[in-house]
N, C-alpha and C positions, 0 to 999 in steps of 0.2 A: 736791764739786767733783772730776772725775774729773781725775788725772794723766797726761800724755801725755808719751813720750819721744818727740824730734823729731831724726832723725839727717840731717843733710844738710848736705855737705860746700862748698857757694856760700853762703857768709855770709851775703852779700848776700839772696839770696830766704829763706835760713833765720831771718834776724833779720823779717824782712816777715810769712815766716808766723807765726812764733810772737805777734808782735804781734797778730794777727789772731786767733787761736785764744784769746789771755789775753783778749781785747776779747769773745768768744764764752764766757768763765766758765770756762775750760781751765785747769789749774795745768800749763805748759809747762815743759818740764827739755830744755836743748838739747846736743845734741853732732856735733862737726864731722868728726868719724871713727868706728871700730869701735873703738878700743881708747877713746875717750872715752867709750864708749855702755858698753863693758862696766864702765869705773866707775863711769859713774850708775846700773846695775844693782845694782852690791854695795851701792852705797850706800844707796836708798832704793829701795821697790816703785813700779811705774805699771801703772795699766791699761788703755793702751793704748799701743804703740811704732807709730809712722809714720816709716820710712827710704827712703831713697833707693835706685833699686838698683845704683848705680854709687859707692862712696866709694874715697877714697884708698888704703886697706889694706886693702880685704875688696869684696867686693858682697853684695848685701841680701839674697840667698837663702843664702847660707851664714851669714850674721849671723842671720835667723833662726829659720834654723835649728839653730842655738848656742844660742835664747834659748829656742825652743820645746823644748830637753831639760828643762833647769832651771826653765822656766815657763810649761809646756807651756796655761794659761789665760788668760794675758796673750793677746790679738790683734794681729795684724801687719798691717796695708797697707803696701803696696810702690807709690812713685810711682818713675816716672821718663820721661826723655825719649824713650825708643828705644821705640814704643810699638812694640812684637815681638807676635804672636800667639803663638809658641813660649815666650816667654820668661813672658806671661801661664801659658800651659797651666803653663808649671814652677815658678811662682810659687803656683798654686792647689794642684797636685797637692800641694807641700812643705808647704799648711799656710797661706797668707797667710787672712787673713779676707776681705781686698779687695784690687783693685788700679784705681790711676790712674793716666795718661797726663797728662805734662806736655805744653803748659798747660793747668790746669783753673782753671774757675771758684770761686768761694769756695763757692755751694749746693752744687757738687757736695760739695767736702772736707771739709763739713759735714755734708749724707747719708751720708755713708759713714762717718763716723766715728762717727754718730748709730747706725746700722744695727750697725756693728760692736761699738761696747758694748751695744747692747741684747739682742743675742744672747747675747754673753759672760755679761751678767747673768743672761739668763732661763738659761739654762743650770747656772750656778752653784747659781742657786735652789731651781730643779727637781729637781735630778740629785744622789744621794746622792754621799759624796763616792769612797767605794770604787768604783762604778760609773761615774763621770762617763764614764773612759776609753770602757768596752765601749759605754754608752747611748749617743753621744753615734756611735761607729762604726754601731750597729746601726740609730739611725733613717735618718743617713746612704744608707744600705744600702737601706730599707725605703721610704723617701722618693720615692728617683732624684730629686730637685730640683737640678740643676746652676746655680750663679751660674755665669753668664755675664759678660763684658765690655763688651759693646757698650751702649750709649747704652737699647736698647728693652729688653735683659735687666735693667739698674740700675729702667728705670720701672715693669718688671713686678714686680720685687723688692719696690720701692718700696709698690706698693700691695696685693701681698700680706701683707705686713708690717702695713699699714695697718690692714685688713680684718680678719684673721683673729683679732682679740680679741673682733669684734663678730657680732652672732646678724644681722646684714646676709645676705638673699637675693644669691646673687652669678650673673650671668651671664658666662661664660665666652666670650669670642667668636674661632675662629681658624682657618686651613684644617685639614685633615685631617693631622694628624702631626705635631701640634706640640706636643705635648704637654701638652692641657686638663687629664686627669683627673691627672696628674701635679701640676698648680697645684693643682688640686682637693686632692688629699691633703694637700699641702703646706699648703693654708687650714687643713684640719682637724685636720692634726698642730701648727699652732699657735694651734690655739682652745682655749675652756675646758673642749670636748668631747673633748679628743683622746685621753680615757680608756675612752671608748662607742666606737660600733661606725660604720667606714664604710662605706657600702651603696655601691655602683656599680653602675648597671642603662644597659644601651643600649638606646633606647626605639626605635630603629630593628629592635632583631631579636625585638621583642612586638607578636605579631598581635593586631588591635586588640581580638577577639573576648576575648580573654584580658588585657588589660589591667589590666581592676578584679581579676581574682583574683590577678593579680603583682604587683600594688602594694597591695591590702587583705587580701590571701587569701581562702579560703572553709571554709564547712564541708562535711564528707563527704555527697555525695549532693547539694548545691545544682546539679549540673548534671551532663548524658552525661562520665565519665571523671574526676569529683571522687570518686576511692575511698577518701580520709584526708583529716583537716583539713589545713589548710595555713597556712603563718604568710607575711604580705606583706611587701614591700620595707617599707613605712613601719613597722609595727610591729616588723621584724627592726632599725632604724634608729634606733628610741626612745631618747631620750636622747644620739645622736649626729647624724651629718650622712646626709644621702642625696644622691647626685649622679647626675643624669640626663642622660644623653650624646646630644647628639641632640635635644633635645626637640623640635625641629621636627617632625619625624617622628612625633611624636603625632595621631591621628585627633581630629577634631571635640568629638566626644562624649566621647573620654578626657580630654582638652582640660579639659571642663566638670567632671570627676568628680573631675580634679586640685585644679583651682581649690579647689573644695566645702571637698576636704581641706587646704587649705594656710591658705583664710580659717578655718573652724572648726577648725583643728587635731583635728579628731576622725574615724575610719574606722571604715567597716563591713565587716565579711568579707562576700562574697557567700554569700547562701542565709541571714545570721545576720542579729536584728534590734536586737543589740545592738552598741553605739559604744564604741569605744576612743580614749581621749584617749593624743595621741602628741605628744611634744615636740622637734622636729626642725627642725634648720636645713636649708635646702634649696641645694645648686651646682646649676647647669642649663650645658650645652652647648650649642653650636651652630655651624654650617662655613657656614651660610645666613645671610641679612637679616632676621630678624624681624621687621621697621620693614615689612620691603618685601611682607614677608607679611599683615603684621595689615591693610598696605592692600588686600591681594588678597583677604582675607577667609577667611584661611587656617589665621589664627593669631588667638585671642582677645586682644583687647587688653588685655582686665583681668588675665588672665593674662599677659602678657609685663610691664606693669608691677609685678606681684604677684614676679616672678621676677629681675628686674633691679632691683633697692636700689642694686644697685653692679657693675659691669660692668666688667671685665677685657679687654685685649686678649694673646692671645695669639700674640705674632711668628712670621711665618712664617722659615723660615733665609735668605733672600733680605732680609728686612729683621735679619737679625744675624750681616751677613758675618764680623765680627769674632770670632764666637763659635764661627766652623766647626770651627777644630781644636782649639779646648777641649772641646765636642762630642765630637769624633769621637776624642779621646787619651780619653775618659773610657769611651765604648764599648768601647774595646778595652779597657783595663783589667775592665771588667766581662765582654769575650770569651774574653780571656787565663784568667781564672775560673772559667768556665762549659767553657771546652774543653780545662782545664789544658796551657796555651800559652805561651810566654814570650816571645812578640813585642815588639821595645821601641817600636816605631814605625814612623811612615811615610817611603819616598823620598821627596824632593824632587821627584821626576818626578811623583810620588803625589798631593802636598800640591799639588802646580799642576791639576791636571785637575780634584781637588775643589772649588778653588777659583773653576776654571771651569765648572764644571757648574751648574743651576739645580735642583736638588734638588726637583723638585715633589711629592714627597711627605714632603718634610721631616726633621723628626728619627727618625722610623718608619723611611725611608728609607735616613740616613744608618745607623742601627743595624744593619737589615741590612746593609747593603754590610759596613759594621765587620766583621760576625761573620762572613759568608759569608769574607772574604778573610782572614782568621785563619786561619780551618779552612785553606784553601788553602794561603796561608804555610808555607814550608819552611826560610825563614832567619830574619834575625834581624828583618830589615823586611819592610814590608807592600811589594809593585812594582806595579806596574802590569801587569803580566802574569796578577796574579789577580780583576782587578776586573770586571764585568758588563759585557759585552758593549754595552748601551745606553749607557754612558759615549761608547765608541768611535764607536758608531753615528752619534752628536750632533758629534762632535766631524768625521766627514766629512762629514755633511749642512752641517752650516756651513761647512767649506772648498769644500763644491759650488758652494753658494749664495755664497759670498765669489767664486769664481770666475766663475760663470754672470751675477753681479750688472752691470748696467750701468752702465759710466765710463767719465768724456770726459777724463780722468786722459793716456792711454794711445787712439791708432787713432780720434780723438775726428769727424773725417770718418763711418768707417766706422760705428761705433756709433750715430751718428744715423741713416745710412742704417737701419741695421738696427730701429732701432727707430720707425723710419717706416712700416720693412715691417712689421713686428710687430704695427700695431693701424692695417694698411689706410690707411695714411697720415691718418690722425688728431691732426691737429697737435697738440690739445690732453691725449690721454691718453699721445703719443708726451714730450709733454714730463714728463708725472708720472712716464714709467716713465724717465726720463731724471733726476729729481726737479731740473728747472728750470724757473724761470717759463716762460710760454709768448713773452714778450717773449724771453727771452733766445734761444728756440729760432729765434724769428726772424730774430734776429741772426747767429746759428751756421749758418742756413739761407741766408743773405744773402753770407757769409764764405765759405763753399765753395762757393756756387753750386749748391745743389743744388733742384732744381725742388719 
């Protein structure tokens, strides 16, 4: 029965929850402040602390980070009311395992409690105990897997977790920059394979001609320009995973040669007539409909079910606003790194344009920006004075267009005139670009008198 210290200063919801966690197999230890929480500390161990981040004597980021000196393996979630994106970003940077937003439902503070000892455990188990510290930084590092906050990063979490104990073919499906092969690694760094090797091949930048000898290899002399053997993605992969970015983007024929290899698990080097049995889990990508292709005849259908066991959606940054400036505080720390910089963060003026922008190229996107305005950066914040030009650009085309746009708001005579004129006196397109029924425009036609 795992132990959970529960710090939260409203009695009231704090006695509700713990009822609710003891009724869920929880041994709950509660306390109503930071100086009660640090005697159930001395007292007896738990393995997991859930506080508030508002108490009466202390807030929940400095509490735990008190606790993570002296017990630095215990996990922290931080709920609270004031659902802050800043306050998330400094929540996660100091070390929480999770964070929730009051009110939450009971699956959620279930999942996340669920999530967060599993970790804690796998970690303990795996990881010597001298090394925990460095291992535990280093995959970190090697991973880039960012939790996120928002509602669609919890469900992506969710079923990467899920997945990744299981030899499940997984499709990856999301726009361009959102970070697949990153899920991708991340499946792999917590499978049973994540001792073997991960292959990453972008199937879009293998001409189709050359296909089978980058994915099987060949031997010396099987074709114009084979002057040495050569070893394939699948056999360099044995034993581990291979992820294929793009698959859409495979030809017909590579299509069929895939399959061959994925049902028989066994490959042939070109030019050789001997089979190599390979033992590989396979991720596949894709920024396109496969559904919409296997009906075009585009894409093999027994192949796309052969590759889809289990299908992942990968969020675009538009459907995880929440998660913009945990993002984009994590890029900088890693730019800060890379351009030995000591940037602390972004204006206010900064954090609003981002927030405004539509980022269509995503987290690819957002990273650049990050790094490019680093380098730039002369002070201690990021401004707005060093950010790419296309921010700005967007931000007058919409003031144009907010201006140019037609409302009866304001001159509401003239403006129908005008857009009487506009489409040749066309009642009925004059009223859409007007966006009112065509009844009304007759009305407003009626009201001014206008012919």
């Amino acid at each position: 029965m795992s132990k959970i210290l529960l710090i939260e200063d409203d009695i009231a919801f704090c006695k509700l929850l713990e009822k609710f966690l003891m009724k869920k197999a929880y041994d709950v230890t509660i306390a109503f402040s930071a100086e009660e929480a640090r005697l159930a500390m001395k007292k007896e161990s738990f393995d997991l602390i859930l506080t508030d981040l508002r108490l009466p004597d202390s807030d929940g980021i400095g509490l735990m980070s008190e606790f993570k000196i002296s017990n630095p393996d215990i996990p922290v979630v931080l709920m609270t009311g004031y659902s802050d994106v800043n306050t998330a970003v400094k929540a996660i940077k100091n070390g929480a395992a999770d964070y929730i937003s009051k009110p939450f439902n009971p699956d959620e503070v279930l999942l996340v409690i669920t999530n967060a000892l599993q970790t804690t455990k796998t970690e303990i188990e795996e990881t010597p105990a001298v090394a925990k510290k460095s291992v535990k930084k280093q995959t970190s590092s090697e991973n880039e897997f960012v939790k996120g906050i928002s509602v669609a990063s919890r469900k992506l979490l969710d079923h990467i977790q899920l997945v990744s104990p299981t030899d499940m073919s997984v499709l990856i499906i999301g726009e361009s920059g959102t970070g697949k092969e990153i899920i991708a690694k991340s499946i792999h760094q917590q499978s049973n394979r994540k001792n073997n090797n991960f292959i990453a091949v972008d199937c879009g930048a293998i001409p189709k001609e050359l296909a089978a000898s980058e994915f099987f290899g060949h031997l010396k002399g099987s074709f114009t320009g084979a002057i040495s053997d050569k070893m394939g993605y699948f056999e360099a992969a044995n034993g581990g995973t291979i992820f294929l970015d793009e698959i859409g983007n495979l030809s017909y024929e590579n299509q069929i040669q895939l399959l061959r290899a994925l049902q028989e698990r066994k490959i042939k080097p070109v030019g050789s007539n001997k089979e190599i049995n390979v033992d590989i889990r396979i991720i596949t990508a894709t920024n396109e409909d496969l559904r919409e292709a296997v009906k075009n005849g585009d894409f093999r259908e027994d192949l796309y079910h052969r590759i889809n066991e289990f299908s992942i959606l990968s969020p675009s940054l538009k459907d995880r606003e929440e998660d913009l400036m945990v993002f984009a505080d994590y890029f900088l720390e890693k730019a800060n790194q890379q351009l030995n910089k000591e940037i602390i963060g972004f204006s206010p003026e900064v954090v609003a344009i981002f927030q405004k922008y539509n980022w269509p190229g995503n987290l690819r996107e957002l990273q650049n920006c990050v790094k490019r305005a680093t380098l730039l950066s002369r002070g201690e914040f990021i401004e707005s004075d060093v950010l790419p030009a296309e921010f700005f650009q967007i931000q007058k085309q919409n003031t144009i267009e907010t201006a140019s746009s037609f409302s009866l708001s304001e001159n509401e005579k003239e403006t129908i005139i005008h857009a009487l004129s506009k489409t040749q006196n066309n009642k009925s397109e004059a009223a859409k670009l007007l966006k009112i029924t065509r009844k009304t425009l007759y009305n407003k036609l009626k009201q001014y008198n206008i012919d």
